[in-house]
C-alpha positions in Angstrom: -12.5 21.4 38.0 -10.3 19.3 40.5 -11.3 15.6 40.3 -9.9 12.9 42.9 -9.5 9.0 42.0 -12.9 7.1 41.7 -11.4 3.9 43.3 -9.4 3.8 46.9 -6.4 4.5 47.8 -3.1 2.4 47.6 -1.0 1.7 50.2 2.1 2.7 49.8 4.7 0.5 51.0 8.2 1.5 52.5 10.4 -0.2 50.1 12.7 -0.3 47.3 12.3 -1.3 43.9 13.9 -4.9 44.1 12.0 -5.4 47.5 9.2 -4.8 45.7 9.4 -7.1 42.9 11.8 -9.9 44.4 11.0 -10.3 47.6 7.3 -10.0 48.4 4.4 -12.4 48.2 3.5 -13.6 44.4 1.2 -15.5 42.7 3.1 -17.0 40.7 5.7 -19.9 40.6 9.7 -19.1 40.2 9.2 -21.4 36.6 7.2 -18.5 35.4 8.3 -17.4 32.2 8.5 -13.7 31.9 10.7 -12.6 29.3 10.9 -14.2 26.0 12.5 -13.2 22.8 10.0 -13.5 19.9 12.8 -14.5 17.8 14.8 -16.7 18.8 13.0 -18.0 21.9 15.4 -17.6 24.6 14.1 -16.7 27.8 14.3 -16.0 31.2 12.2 -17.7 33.8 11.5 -15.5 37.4 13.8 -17.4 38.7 16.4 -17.0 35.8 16.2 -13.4 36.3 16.8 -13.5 39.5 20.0 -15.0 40.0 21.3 -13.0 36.8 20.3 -9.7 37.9 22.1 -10.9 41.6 25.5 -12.1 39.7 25.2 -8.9 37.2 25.0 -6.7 40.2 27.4 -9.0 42.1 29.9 -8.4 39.0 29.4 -4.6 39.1 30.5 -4.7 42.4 33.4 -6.8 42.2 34.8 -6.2 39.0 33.8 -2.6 38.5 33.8 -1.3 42.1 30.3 0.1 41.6 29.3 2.4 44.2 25.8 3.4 45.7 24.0 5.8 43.3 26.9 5.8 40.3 24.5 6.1 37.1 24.8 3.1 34.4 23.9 4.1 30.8 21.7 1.8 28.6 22.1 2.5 24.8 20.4 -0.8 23.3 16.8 -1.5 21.1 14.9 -4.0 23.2 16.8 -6.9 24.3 15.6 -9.9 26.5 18.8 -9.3 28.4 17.8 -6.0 28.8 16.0 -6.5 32.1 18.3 -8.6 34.0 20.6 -5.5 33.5 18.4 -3.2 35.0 17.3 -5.4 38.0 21.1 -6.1 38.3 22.2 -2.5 38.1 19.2 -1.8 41.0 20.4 -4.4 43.4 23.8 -3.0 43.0 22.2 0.3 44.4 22.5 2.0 41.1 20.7 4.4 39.2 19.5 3.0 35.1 19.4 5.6 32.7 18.1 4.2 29.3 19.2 6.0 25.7 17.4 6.1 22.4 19.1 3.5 20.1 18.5 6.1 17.4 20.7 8.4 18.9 24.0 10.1 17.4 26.9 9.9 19.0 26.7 13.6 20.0 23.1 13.4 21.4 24.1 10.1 23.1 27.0 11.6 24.9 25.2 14.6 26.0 22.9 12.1 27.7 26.0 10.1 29.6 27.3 13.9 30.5 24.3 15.4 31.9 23.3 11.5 33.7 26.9 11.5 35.2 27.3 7.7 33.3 30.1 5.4 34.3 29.5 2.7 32.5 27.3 1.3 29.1 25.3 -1.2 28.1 24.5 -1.6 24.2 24.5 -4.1 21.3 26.4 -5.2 18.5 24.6 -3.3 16.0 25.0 0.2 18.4 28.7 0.4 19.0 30.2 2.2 16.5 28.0 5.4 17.9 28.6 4.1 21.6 32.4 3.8 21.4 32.1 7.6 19.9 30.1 8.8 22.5 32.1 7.2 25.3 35.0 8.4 24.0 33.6 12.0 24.3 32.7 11.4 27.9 35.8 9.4 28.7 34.1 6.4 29.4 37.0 3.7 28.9 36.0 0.4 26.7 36.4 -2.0 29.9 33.7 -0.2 30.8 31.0 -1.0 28.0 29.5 -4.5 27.7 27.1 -6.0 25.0 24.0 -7.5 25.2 22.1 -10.0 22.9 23.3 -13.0 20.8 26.4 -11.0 18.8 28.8 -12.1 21.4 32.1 -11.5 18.8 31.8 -7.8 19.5 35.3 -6.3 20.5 34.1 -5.9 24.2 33.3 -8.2 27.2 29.5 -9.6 26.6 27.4 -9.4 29.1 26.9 -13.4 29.9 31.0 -13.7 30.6 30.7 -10.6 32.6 28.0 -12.2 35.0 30.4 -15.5 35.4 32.7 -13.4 36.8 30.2 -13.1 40.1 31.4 -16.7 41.3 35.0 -15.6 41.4 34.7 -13.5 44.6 32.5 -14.5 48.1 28.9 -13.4 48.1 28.4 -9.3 49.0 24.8 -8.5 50.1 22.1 -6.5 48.2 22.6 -2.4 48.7 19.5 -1.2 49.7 17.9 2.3 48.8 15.5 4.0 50.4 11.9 4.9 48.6 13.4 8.6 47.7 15.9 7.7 46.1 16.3 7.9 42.4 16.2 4.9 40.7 15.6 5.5 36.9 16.6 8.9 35.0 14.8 9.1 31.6 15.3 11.7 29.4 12.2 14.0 28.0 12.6 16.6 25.7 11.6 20.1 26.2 11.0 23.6 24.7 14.5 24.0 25.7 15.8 22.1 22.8 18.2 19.9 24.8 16.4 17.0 26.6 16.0 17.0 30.6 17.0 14.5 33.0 13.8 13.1 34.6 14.3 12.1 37.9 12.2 9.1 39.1 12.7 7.4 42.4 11.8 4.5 43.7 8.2 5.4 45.0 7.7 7.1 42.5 7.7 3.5 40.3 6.2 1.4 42.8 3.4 4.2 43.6 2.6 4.2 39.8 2.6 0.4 39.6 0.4 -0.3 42.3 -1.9 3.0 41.1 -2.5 1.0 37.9 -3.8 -2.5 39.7 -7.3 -1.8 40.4 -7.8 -1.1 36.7 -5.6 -3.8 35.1 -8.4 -6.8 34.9 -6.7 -8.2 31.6 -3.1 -9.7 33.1 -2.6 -12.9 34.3 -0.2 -15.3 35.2 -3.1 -17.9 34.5 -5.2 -15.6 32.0 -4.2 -16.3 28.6 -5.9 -18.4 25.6 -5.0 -22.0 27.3 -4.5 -20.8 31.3 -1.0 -20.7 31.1 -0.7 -17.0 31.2 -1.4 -14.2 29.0 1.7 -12.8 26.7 2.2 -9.1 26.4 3.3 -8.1 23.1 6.4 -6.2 23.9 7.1 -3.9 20.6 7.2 -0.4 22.5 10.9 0.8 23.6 12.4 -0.1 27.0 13.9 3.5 26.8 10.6 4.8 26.8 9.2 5.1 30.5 5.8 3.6 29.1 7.8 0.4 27.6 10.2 0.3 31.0 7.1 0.2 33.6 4.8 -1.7 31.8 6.7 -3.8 29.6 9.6 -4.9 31.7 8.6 -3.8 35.7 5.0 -4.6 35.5 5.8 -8.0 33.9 7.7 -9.0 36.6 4.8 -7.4 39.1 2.4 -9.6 37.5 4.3 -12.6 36.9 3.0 -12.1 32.8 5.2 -13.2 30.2 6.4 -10.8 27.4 7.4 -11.6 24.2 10.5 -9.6 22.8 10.7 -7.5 19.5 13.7 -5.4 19.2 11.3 -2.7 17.5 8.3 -2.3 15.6 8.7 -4.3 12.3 5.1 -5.4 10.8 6.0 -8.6 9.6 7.6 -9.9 12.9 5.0 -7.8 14.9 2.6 -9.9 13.3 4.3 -13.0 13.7 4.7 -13.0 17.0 1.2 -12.1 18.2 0.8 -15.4 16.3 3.3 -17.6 17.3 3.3 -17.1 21.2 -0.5 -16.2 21.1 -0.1 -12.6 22.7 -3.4 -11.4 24.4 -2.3 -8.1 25.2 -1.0 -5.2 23.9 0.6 -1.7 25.1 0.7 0.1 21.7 0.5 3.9 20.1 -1.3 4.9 17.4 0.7 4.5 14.6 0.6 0.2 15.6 -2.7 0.8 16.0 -3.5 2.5 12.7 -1.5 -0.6 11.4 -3.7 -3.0 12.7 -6.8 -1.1 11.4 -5.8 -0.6 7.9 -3.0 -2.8 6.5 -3.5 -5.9 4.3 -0.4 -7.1 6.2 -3.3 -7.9 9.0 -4.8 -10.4 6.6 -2.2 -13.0 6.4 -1.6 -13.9 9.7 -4.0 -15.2 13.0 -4.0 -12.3 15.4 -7.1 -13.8 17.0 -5.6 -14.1 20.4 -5.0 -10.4 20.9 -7.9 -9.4 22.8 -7.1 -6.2 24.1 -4.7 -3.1 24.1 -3.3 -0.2 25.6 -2.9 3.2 23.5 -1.0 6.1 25.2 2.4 8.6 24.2 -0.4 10.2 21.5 -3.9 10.8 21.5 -6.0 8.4 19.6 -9.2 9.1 17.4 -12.5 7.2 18.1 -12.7 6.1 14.5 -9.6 4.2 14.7 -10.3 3.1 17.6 -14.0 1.7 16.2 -11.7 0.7 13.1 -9.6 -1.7 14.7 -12.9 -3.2 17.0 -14.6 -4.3 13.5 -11.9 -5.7 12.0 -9.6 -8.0 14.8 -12.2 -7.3 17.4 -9.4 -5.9 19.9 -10.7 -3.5 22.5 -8.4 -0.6 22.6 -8.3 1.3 25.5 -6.4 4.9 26.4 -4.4 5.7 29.1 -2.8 9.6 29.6 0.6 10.0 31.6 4.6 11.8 31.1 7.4 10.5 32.0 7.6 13.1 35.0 4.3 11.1 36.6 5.9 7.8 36.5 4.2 7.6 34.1 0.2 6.7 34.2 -2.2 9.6 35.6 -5.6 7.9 34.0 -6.4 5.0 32.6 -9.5 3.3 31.0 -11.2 0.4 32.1 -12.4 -2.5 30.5 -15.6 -1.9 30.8 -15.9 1.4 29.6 -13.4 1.0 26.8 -16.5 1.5 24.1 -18.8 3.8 26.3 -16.6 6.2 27.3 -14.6 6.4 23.9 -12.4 9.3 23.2 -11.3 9.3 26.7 -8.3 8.7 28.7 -10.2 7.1 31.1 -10.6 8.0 34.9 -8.2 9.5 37.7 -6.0 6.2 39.1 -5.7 6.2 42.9 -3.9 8.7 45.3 -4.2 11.6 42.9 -5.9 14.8 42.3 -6.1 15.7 38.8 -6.7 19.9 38.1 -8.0 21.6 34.9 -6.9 25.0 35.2 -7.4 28.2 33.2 -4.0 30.8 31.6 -4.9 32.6 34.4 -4.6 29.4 37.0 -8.4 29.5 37.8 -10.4 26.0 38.1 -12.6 25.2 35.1 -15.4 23.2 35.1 -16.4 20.1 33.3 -16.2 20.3 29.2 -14.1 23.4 29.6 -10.3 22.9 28.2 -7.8 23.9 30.1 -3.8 23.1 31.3 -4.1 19.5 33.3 -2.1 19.6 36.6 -1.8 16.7 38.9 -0.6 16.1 42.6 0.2 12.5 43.6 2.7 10.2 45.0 3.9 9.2 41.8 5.1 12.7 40.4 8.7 13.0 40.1 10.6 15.5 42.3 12.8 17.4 39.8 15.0 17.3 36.6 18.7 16.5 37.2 20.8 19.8 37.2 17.8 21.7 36.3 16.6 23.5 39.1 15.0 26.4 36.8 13.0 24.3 35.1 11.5 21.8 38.2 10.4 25.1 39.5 8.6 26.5 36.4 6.4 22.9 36.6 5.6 22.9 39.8 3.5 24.8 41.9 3.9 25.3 45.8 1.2 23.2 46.8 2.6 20.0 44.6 1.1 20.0 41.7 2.7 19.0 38.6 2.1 21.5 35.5 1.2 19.1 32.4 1.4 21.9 29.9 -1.0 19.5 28.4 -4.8 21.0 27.4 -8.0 18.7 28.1 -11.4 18.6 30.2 -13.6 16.4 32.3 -17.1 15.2 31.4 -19.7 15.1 34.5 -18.4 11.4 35.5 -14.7 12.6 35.7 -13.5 11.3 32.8 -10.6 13.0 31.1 -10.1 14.0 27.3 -7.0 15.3 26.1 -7.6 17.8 23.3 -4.5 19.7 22.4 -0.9 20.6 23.9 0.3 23.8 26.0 3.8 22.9 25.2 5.4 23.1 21.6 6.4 19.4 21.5 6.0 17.6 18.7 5.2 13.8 19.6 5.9 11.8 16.3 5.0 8.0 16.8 5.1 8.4 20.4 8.5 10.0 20.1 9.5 13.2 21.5 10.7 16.0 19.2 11.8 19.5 20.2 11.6 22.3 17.6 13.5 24.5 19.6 16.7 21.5 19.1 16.0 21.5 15.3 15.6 25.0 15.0 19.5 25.6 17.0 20.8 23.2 14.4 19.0 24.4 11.4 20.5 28.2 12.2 23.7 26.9 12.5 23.7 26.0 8.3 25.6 28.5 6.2 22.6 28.8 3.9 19.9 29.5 6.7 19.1 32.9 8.3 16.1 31.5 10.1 13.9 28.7 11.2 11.2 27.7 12.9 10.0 23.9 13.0 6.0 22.7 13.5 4.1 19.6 13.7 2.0 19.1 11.2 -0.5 16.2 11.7 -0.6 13.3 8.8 -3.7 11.1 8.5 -2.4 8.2 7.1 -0.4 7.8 9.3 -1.7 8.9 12.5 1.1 10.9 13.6 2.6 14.5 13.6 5.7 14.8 11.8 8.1 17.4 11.9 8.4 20.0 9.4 10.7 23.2 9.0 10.1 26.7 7.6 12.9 28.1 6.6 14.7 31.8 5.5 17.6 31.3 3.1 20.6 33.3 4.0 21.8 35.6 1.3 23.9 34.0 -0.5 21.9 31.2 -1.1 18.8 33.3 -2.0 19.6 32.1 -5.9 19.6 28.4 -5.2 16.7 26.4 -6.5 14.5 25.2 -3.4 14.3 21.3 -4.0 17.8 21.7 -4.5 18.7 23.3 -1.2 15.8 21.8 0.4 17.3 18.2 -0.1 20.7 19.4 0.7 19.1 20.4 4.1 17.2 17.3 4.7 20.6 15.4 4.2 22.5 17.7 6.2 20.5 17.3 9.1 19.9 13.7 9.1 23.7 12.7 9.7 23.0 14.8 12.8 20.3 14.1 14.7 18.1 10.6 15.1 15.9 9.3 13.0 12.5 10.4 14.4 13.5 13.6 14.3 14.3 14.3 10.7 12.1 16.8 8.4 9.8 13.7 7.9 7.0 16.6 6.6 9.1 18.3 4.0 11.0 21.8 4.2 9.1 25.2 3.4 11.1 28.3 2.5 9.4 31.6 3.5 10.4 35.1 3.6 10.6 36.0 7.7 9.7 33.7 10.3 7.1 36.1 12.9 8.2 36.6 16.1 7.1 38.9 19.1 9.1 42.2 20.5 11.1 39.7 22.7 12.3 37.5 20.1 10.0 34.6 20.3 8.5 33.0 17.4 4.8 33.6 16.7 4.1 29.8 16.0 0.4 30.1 15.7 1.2 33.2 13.3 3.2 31.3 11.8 0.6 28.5 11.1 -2.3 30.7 9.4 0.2 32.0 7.3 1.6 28.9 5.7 -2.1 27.9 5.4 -1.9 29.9 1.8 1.7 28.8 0.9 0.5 25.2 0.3 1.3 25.1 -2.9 4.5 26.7 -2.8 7.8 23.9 -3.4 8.3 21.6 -1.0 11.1 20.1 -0.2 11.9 16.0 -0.7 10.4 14.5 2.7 13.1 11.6 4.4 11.5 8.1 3.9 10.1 6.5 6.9 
């Protein structure tokens, strides 16, 4: 079944990312507030951010003799300084590549490697692992700033760095055009090592624009008083989904944002109450949070009115869950990080009738469900979703092997994700082609795990699965193992908490064994060498029992 958009067509405009955002018509006033720490309160007007993001990219130029396209690394949790680096880096003609704050130094370098990084951004709290990657990469210290309010870090801070812009005579703004590349976010894959996503600057201005007809809950004069609604801004700016909708669509929209470095349920909470945030863009885990926790209870979360759920599929009874007890309306939204990122979304007013779903197809796309054997199926049949559009990306960095194994001649992406339409077009995701495991809304490759498990002494074999918990509305990773020889004599809890240590000093947090270590006797795998996963699933089903390894605390 090959569906098109319900609502019309977007135009696409000729222009860049800044032109987009900073120099067309608004609705808004330069006063606006759109970024605001929940914290601490600091803040950065439209205006504000505009002249910083100028001087930052002024400073780059000047100071660091940027040049058009050089790649700038961002290894930070969410910052309210965050964006003015971004919109800096993009006036200077640069290309922003976020990192996971989580990562190693090893996984963080291999991300300023592959990206081609000449520079960092990060916080006080992150440089230990940033000087350690940077030194891998031989990127010098003069070339790493901090962000935030530590400003007695043993590097320039970002703020004196900007001040530097009114030592030299203005320089102009270095335009791109709209195929250039503008962001490169990293997704994992089967692979095991992540992939550079390219993204250019259509691509994030198609995708904004697609998600306007459908967005009837922002406004710079919505909110609980008129003065604007507040976005809750909890999800990761390293994350496309927190980068487009928390940071560029803000600006789009003229809607303020309030600032959490991450999830923490206390200050989550607090916020919504303090600055009265009306929206949400969540995943299911906040979600489940909302719906079951006592937490809830102690604080006024009567402003929040409505939410976003997307990076995992959510279940109806949650959804109904959290309805009857804040009266939020929770509506889902399906997209990758290769599509820029939204491909449906829900509307408002189908948030409760159409439950389950990711909503319809958003303007200038076609949206396929196709069969193994790459035949259209029709409505309520589940099959791979493919999608052509404006916003799909146009490769991986450095990857040509695997841009080609996604894409097919006529320009249509390959999801590796299984769903189907109902009759009116709207889209349910049901399962996933591609061995992923997404825990939290986080991205974990078995294949990664698996190349580090082997490499233990004590292992002959491995094979890592998702395994869905409940409670907490998540999959979480979980390893089977083969004991080498020699360590065929060691109790399992013993060796299993070894292993679980082991690999945590290695690799971030969200990807530890969070669902326990199992020890079996082979792992099954096909004549060519590839593991039998779904084998490998109906026959743990009657090793349940068996010893299971100590599971790392969340």
């Amino acid at each position: 079944m090959a569906v098109a958009s319900p609502f019309p067509p977007v135009d696409i405009p000729e222009i860049d990312t800044w032109t987009f955002l900073f120099e067309g018509k608004r609705e808004f006033t330069d006063n606006q507030v759109i970024f605001l720490d929940a914290k601490t309160f600091r803040q950065y007007s439209f205006h504000e951010l505009k002249q910083t993001a100028i001087a930052f990219g002024h400073a780059l130029r000047t100071q660091w003799n940027w040049k058009k396209n050089d790649c700038i690394g961002v290894y930070s949790p969410n910052c309210v300084d965050t964006p003015a680096v971004i919109f800096g880096a993009i006036w200077a003609g640069a290309i922003v590549s976020p990192a996971n704050p989580a990562y190693s130094a090893s996984e963080l370098a291999f991300q300023l490697k592959d990206s081609g990084a000449k520079a960092l951004i990060t916080q006080g709290s992150c440089l230990e692992v940033a000087f350690e990657a940077a030194k891998i990469v031989n990127i010098p210290r003069n070339r790493i700033l901090v962000i935030g309010d530590e400003k007695t870090a043993p590097v320039q801070h970002f703020s004196q760095f900007v001040l530097t812009a009114n030592d030299s005579p203005p320089l102009s703004r270095v335009p791109s055009t709209p195929s250039e590349v503008v962001f490169l976010v990293y997704s994992s894959g089967t692979t095991g090592l992540p992939k550079g996503v390219m993204l250019s600057h259509r691509n994030i201005i198609v995708n904004l624009l697609q998600t306007d007809p459908i967005q009837t809950d922002l406004s710079h004069d919505g909110g609980v008083d008129g003065k604007g609604d507040a976005v809750i801004a909890v999800l990761p700016f390293y994350h496309l989904y927190g980068l487009q909708y928390e940071v560029l669509y803000m600006v789009h929209l003229g809607v303020k944002a309030v600032i959490l470095a991450a999830f923490q349920p206390d200050a989550f909470c607090q916020a919504v109450q303090d600055h009265k945030c009306t929206f949400g863009y969540l995943v299911p885990p906040i979600l489940l949070f909302l719906g079951k926790s006592p937490l809830v209870d102690k604080y006024d979360l009567s402003s929040l009115k409505t939410a976003y759920s997307a990076a995992a599929p959510l279940t109806s009874d949650l959804v109904e869950g959290v309805w009857n007890r804040l009266q939020l309306r929770t509506k889902q939204a399906y997209g990758l990080s290769e599509t820029s990122p939204a491909i449906t979304t829900m509307e408002t007013k189908d948030w409760r009738r159409k439950m389950g779903s990711v909503g319809p197809v958003l303007p200038n796309q076609i949206v396929k469900v196709m069969s193994d054997d790459e035949k259209l199926l029709p409505a309520f049949s589940d099959g791979e979703i493919w999608v052509q559009g404006p916003n799909v990306f146009p490769g991986y960095l450095n990857n040509p092997t695997a841009t080609a194994n996604c894409m097919t001649s006529d320009g249509f992406f390959k999801t590796g994700d299984i769903g189907h339409f109902d009759n009116d077009g709207f889209l349910y995701i049901t399962d996933r082609k591609k061995e992923l495991i997404k825990y939290k809304g986080f991205q974990v490759a078995p294949a990664e795990l698996e190349g580090l498990l082997i490499g233990h002494e004590k292992i002959a074999d491995a094979c890592v699965l998702g395994v869905y918990e409940k409670s907490q509305a998540t999959e979480l990773p979980r390893a089977y193992l083969v004991k080498a020889e020699s360590a065929k004599s060691i109790d399992d809890t013993i060796l299993a908490k070894e292993i679980q240590e082991w690999l945590g000093a290695k690799v971030a947090p969200h990807k530890r064994l969070r669902g326990g270590i199992y020890f079996v006797d082979a792992i099954p795998k096909s004549a060519a060498g590839k593991i039998l996963r779904r084998i490998l699933r109906d026959q743990v089903k009657a090793t349940e029992g068996r010893i299971e390894g100590p599971k790392s605390k969340l």
